[in-house]
C-alpha positions as CSV (number, residue, x, y, z in Angstrom):
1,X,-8.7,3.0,-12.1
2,X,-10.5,6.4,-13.6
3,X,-12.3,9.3,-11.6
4,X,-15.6,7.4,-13.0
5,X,-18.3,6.9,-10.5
6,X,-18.3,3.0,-9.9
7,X,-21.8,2.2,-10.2
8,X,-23.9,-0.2,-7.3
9,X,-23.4,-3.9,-7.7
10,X,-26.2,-5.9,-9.1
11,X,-26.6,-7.3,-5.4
12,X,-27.0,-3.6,-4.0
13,X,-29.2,-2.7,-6.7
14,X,-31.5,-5.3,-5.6
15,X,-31.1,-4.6,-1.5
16,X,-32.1,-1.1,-2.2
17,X,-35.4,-1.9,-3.2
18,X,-35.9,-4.1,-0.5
19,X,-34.7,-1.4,2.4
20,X,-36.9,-0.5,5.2
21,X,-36.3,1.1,8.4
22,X,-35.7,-0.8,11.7
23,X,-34.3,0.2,14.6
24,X,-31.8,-2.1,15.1
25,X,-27.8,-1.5,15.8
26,X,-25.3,-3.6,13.8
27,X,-21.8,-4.2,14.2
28,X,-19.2,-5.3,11.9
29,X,-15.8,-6.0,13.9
30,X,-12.7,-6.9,11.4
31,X,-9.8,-8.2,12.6
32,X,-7.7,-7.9,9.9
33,X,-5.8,-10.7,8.1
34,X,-7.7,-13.4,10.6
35,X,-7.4,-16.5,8.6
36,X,-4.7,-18.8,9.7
37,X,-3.0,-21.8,9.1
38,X,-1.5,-25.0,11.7
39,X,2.0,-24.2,12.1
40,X,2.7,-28.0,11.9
41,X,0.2,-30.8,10.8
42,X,-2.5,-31.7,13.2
43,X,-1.9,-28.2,15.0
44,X,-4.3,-25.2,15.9
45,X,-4.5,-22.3,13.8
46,X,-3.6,-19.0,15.5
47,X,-7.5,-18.4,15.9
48,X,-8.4,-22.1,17.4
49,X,-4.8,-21.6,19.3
50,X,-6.3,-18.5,21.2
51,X,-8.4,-18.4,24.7
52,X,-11.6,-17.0,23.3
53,X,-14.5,-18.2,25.7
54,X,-16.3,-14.8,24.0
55,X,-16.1,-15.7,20.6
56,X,-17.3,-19.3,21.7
57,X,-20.1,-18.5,23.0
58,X,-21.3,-16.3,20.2
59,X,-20.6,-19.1,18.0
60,X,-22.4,-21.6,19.6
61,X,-25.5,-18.9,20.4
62,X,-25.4,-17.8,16.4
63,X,-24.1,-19.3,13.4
64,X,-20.8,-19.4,11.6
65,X,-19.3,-19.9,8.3
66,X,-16.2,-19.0,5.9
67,X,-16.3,-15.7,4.3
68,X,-14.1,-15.9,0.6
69,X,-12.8,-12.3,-0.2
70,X,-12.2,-12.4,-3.7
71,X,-12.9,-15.8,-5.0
72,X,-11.6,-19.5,-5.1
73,X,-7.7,-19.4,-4.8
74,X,-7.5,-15.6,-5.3
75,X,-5.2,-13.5,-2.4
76,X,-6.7,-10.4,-1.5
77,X,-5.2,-7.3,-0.9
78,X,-6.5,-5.2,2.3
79,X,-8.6,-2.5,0.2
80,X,-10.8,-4.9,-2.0
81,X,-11.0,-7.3,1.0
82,X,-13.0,-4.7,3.3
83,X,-14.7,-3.4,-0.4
84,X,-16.1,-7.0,-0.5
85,X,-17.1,-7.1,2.9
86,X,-19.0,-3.9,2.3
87,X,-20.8,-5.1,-0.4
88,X,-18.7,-3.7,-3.6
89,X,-17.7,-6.1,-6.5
90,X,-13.7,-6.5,-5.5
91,X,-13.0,-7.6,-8.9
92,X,-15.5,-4.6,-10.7
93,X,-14.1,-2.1,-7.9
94,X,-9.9,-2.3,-7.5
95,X,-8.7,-0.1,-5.3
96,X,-4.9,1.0,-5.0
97,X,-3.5,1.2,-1.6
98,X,-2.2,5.2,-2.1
99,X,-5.5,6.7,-2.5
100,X,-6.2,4.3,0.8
101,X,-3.7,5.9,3.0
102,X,-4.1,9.6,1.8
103,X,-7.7,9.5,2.8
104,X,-6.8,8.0,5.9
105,X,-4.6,10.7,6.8
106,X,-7.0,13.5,5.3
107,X,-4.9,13.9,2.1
108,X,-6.5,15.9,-0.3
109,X,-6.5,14.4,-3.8
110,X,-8.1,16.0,-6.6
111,X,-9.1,14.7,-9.7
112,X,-6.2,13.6,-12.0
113,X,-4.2,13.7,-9.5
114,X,-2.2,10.3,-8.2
115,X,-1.4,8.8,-4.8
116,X,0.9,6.2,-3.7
117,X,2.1,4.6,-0.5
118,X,5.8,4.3,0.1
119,X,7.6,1.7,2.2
120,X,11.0,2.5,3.8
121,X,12.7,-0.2,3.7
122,X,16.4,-1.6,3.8
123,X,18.8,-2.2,0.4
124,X,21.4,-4.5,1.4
125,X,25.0,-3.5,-0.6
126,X,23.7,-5.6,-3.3
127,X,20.8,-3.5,-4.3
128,X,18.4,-6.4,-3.2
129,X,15.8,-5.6,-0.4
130,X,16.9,-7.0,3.2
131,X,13.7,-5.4,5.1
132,X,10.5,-4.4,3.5
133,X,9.9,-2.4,6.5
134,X,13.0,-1.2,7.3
135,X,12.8,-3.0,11.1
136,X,9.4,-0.9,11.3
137,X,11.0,2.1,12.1
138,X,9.2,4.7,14.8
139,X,6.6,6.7,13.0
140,X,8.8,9.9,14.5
141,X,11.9,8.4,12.4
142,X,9.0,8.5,9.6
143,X,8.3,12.4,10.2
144,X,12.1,12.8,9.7
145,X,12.5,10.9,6.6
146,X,9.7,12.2,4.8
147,X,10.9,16.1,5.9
148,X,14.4,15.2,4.8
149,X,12.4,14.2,1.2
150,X,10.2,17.0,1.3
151,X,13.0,19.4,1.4
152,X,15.1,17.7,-1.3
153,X,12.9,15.7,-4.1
154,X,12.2,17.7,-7.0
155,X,11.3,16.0,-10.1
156,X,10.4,18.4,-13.0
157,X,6.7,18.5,-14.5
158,X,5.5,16.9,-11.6
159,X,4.7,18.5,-8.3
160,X,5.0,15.8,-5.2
161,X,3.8,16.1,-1.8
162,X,5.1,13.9,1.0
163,X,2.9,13.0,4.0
164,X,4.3,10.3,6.8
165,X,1.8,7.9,8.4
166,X,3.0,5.5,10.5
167,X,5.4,3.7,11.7
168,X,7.6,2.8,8.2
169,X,4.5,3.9,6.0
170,X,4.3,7.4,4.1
171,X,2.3,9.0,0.9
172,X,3.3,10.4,-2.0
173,X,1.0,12.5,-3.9
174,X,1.6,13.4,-7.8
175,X,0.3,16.3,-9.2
176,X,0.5,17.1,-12.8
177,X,-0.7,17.1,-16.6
178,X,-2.7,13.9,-17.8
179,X,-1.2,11.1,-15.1
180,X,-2.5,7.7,-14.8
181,X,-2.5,5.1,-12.3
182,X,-2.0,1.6,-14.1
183,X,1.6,1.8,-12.6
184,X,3.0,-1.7,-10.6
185,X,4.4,-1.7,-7.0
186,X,7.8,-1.5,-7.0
187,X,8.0,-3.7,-3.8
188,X,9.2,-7.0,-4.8
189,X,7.1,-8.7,-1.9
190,X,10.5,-10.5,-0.6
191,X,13.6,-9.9,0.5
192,X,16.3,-11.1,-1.8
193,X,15.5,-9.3,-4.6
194,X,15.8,-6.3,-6.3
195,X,12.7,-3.4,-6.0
196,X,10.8,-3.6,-9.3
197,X,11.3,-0.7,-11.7
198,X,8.2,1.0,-12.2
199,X,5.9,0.7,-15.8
200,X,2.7,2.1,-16.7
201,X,0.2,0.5,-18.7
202,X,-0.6,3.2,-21.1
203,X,0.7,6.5,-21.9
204,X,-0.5,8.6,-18.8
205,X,0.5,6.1,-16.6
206,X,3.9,5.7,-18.2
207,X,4.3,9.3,-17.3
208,X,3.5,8.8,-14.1
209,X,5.7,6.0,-14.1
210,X,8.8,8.0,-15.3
211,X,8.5,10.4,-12.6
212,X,8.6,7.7,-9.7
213,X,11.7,6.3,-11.2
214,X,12.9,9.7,-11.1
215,X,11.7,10.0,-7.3
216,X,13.5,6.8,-6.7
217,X,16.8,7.7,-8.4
218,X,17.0,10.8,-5.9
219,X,15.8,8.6,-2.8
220,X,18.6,6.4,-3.1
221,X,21.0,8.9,-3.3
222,X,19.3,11.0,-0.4
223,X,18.8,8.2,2.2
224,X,22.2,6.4,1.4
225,X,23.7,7.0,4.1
226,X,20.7,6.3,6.7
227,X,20.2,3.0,8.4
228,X,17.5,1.1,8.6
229,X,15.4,3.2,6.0
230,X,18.0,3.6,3.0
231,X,15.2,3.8,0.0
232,X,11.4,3.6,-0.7
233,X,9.1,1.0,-2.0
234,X,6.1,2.4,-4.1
235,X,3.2,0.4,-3.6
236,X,-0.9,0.8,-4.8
237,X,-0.5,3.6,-7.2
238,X,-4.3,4.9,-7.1
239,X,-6.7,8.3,-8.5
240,X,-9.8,9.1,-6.4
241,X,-12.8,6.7,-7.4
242,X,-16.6,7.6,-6.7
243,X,-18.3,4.3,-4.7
244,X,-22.2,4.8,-4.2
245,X,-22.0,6.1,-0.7
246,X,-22.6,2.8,1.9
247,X,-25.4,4.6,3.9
248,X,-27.7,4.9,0.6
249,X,-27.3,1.8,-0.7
250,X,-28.1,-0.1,3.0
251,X,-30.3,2.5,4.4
252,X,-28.2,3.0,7.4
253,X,-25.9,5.5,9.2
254,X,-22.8,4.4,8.8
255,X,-19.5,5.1,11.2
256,X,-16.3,3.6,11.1
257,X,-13.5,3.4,14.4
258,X,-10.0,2.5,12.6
259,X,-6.7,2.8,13.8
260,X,-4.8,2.6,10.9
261,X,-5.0,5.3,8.0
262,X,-5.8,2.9,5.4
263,X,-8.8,1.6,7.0
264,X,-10.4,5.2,7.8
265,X,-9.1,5.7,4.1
266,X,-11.7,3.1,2.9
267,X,-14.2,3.8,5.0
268,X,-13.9,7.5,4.0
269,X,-14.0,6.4,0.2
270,X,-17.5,4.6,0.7
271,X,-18.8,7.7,2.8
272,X,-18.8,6.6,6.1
273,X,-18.5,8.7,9.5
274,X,-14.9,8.3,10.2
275,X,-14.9,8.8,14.1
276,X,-12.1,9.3,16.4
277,X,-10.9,5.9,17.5
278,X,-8.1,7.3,19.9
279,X,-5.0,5.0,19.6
280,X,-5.4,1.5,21.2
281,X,-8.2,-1.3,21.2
282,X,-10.0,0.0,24.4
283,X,-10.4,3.6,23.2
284,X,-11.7,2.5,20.1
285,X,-14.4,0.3,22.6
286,X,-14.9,3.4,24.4
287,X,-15.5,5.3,20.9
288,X,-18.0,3.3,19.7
289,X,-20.1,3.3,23.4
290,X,-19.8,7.7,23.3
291,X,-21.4,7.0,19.4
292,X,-23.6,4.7,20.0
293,X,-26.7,6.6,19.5
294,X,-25.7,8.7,16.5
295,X,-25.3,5.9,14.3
296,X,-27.2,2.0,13.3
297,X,-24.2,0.5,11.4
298,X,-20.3,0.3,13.0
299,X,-17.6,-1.0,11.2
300,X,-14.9,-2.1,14.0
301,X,-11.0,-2.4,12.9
302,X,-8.3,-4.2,14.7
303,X,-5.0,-4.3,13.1
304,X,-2.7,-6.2,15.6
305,X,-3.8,-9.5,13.7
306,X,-2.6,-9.1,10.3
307,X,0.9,-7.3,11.3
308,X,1.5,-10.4,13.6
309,X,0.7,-12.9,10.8
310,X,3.0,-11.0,8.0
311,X,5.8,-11.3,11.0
312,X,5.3,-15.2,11.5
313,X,4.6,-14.4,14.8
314,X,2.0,-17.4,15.9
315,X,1.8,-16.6,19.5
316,X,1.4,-12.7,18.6
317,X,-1.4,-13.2,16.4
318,X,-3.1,-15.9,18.9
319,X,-2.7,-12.8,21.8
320,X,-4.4,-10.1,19.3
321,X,-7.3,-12.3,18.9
322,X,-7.8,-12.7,22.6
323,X,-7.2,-9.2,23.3
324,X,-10.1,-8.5,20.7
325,X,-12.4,-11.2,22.4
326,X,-11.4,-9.4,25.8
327,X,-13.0,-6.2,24.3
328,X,-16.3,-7.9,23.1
329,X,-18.1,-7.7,26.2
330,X,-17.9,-4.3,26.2
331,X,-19.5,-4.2,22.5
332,X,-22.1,-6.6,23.6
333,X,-23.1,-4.3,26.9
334,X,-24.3,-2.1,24.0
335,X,-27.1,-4.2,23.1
336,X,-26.5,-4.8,19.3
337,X,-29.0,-6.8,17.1
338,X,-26.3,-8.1,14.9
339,X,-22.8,-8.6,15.7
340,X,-20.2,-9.8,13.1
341,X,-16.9,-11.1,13.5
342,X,-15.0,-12.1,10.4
343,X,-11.5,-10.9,8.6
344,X,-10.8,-8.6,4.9
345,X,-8.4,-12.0,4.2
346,X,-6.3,-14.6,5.9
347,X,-2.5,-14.1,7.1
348,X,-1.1,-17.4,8.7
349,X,2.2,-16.9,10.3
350,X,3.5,-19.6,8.6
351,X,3.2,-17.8,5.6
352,X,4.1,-14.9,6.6
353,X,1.8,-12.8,4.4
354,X,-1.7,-12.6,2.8
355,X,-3.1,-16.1,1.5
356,X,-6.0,-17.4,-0.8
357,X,-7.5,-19.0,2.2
358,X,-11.8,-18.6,3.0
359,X,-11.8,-16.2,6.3
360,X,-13.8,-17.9,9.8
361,X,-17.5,-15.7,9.8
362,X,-19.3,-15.5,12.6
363,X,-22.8,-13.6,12.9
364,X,-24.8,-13.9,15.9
365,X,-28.2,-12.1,15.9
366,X,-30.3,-13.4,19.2
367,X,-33.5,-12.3,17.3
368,X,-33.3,-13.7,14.2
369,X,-30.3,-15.8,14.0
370,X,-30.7,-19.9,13.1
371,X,-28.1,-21.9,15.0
372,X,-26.0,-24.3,13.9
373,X,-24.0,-27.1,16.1
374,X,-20.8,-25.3,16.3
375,X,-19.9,-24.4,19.8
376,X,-16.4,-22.5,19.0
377,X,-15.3,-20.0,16.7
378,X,-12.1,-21.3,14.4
379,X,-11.1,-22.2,11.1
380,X,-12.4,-26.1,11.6
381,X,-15.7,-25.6,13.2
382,X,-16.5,-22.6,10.4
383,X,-16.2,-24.9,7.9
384,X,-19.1,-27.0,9.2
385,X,-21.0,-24.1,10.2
386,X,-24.7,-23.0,8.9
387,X,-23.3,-19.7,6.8
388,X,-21.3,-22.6,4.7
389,X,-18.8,-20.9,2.8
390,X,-20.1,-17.3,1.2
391,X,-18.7,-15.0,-0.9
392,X,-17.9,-11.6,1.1
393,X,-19.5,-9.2,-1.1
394,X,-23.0,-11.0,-0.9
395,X,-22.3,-10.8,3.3
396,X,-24.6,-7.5,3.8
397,X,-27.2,-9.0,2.6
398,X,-27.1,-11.6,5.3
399,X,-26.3,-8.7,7.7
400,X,-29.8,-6.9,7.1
401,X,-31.8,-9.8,7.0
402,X,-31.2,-10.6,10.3
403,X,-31.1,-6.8,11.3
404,X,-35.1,-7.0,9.9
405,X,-33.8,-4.4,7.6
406,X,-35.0,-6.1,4.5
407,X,-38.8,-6.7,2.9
408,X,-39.9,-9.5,1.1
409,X,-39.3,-10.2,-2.9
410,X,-41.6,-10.5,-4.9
411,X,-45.1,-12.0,-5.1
């Protein structure tokens, strides 16, 4: 990744020309990882497992489809899914998960200047990983950790700043001569094995690389003695891009109600309004009604999903989606033009982390919308449904066509 300015997609290009004003509301709700997968054969997914008589009946009032993040057997990380469903090329436009979360947590990062996102997690006696998340510590266990690390990493020719986020999830920043960011995780991805050693890719990032093994030599020894967070995983080492801000290139104004640092991270990165979300579901719901007539375009996260699936929790992630179809009424109350439910990427619980598998899309727009015969909203019936399957990055198009946001092409 470089400090370049990534330049609009062909498909934005083309939608910018096309913009016109309307005054219509649209909202974009994300619950993150939503794709599943039968836990046996025959069986319900998590989404067709849940009580969702909301999601039902925008299904059978609008139309639905699969949404594919990347392309066809590709696994998505979180950051290029939501950059797809924005409208940026995911494959053009990587984007590392540290320059994510120090965004979200109002980081500053300057240019030539690297971020990463650590892990705690738990090194058996082996060396080998026994928890990625270290039992997802308390994010006040966090605050410890990462003071206990501020006060005693030093790695010469490097200056490092520490920030916790939450629960088991922290930043570090690197700030220095000539650093790159074409360094790989250091999480292996499962427990069982050994962290990865970090490498760079050419010779800024193998500087950069050299001074997180350094970091991670001291960590070790620091944290040996602490239980469950004994060491750190490194994971999306990322500079600061420049994405054409979202609100010039769909003509809207653009807010975003996230939990999560990473999310407000990204929506921060494409220049959205980051607003105050407060700290569950409903105050996010109540956040978006107290906005709702300073903005045309909402971008809705809800978390609870994904964390369930990368548990194996079925029943979890079945109870997160019908906590988020208990909030939609609410959302609807507002009025929108366009509502659309969909996922970043799919995280069954019988995986028991992110998957290649298309994401259910539904998009109900009363005023412009052409139904299709599905009447509930789940992996099965999307399949079938009149969206067919559609790659996410060509999904806002869709959205402001039905918004009446769009003029005709050509002759």
């Amino acid at each position: 990744m470089s400090e370049e300015r990534v330049a609009p997609t062909p498909g934005q290009a083309l939608l910018h020309g096309l913009l016109e004003p309307a005054e219509t509301k649209i909202v974009m709700v994300v619950l993150d990882g939503l794709g599943g997968l039968p836990m046996e054969p025959g069986g319900p997914t998590e989404l067709e497992a849940a009580a969702t008589p909301t999601l039902d009946r925008l299904a059978a009032e609008g139309t639905v489809g699969m949404s594919v993040p990347v392309g066809p057997g590709i696994t998505p990380g979180s950051g290029v899914g939501h950059l797809a469903l924005f409208g940026y090329d995911p494959v053009a436009n990587p984007v590392g998960r540290g320059i994510l979360e120090a965004l979200g947590i109002g980081m500053e990062v300057g240019p030539g200047e690297v971020a990463v996102r650590g892990n705690f997690c738990t090194l058996a006696a082996d060396g080998t990983v026994a928890d990625r998340r270290a039992g997802r510590i308390s994010t006040d266990e966090c605050r410890r950790l990462v003071e206990t690390l501020r006060a005693s990493v030093h790695v010469d020719g490097v200056e490092l700043a520490f920030e916790p986020v939450r629960d088991y999830r922290m930043v570090v920043r690197f700030r220095g001569e000539r650093l790159g960011d074409r360094v790989n995780d250091t999480d292996p991805l499962e427990t069982g094995l050994k962290p990865v050693h970090p490498h760079g890719e050419d010779e800024p990032s193998r500087r950069t690389a050299r001074y997180a093994a350094e970091l991670l030599l001291q960590v070790r020894t620091l944290l040996a003695d602490e239980h469950p967070a004994n060491y750190l995983l490194l994971r999306g080492f990322s500079a600061l891009p420049h994405f054409p801000p979202f609100g010039e290139a769909y003509g809207v104004r653009a807010a975003a109600l996230a939990l999560y640092p990473t999310y407000r991270g990204l929506a921060r990165l494409v220049g959205m309004t980051v607003l105050d979300a407060g700290s569950t579901l409903d105050e996010e719901v109540a956040a978006l009604a107290r906005h709702w007539g300073e903005h045309d375009f909402f971008f809705v996260h809800h978390k609870p999903t994904d964390s369930a699936g990368e548990d194996g929790d079925f029943a979890r992630k079945a109870a997160a989606i019908e906590a988020l179809d208990a909030a939609l009424p609410a959302i609807l109350a507002l009025d929108p033009d366009v509502l659309v439910v969909t996922g970043d990427h799919s995280t069954p619980a019988r995986m028991k982390a992110h998957s290649f598998h298309p994401v259910p899309l539904l998009l109900w727009a009363p005023a412009a919308v052409r139904p299709d015969e599905v009447t509930t909203f789940g992996e099965r019936p999307c399949m079938r449904g009149g969206l067919g399957q559609l790659a996410a990055k060509d999904l806002m198009s869709v959205i402001l066509a039905h918004a009446h946001r769009l003029k005709k092409y050509g002759a």
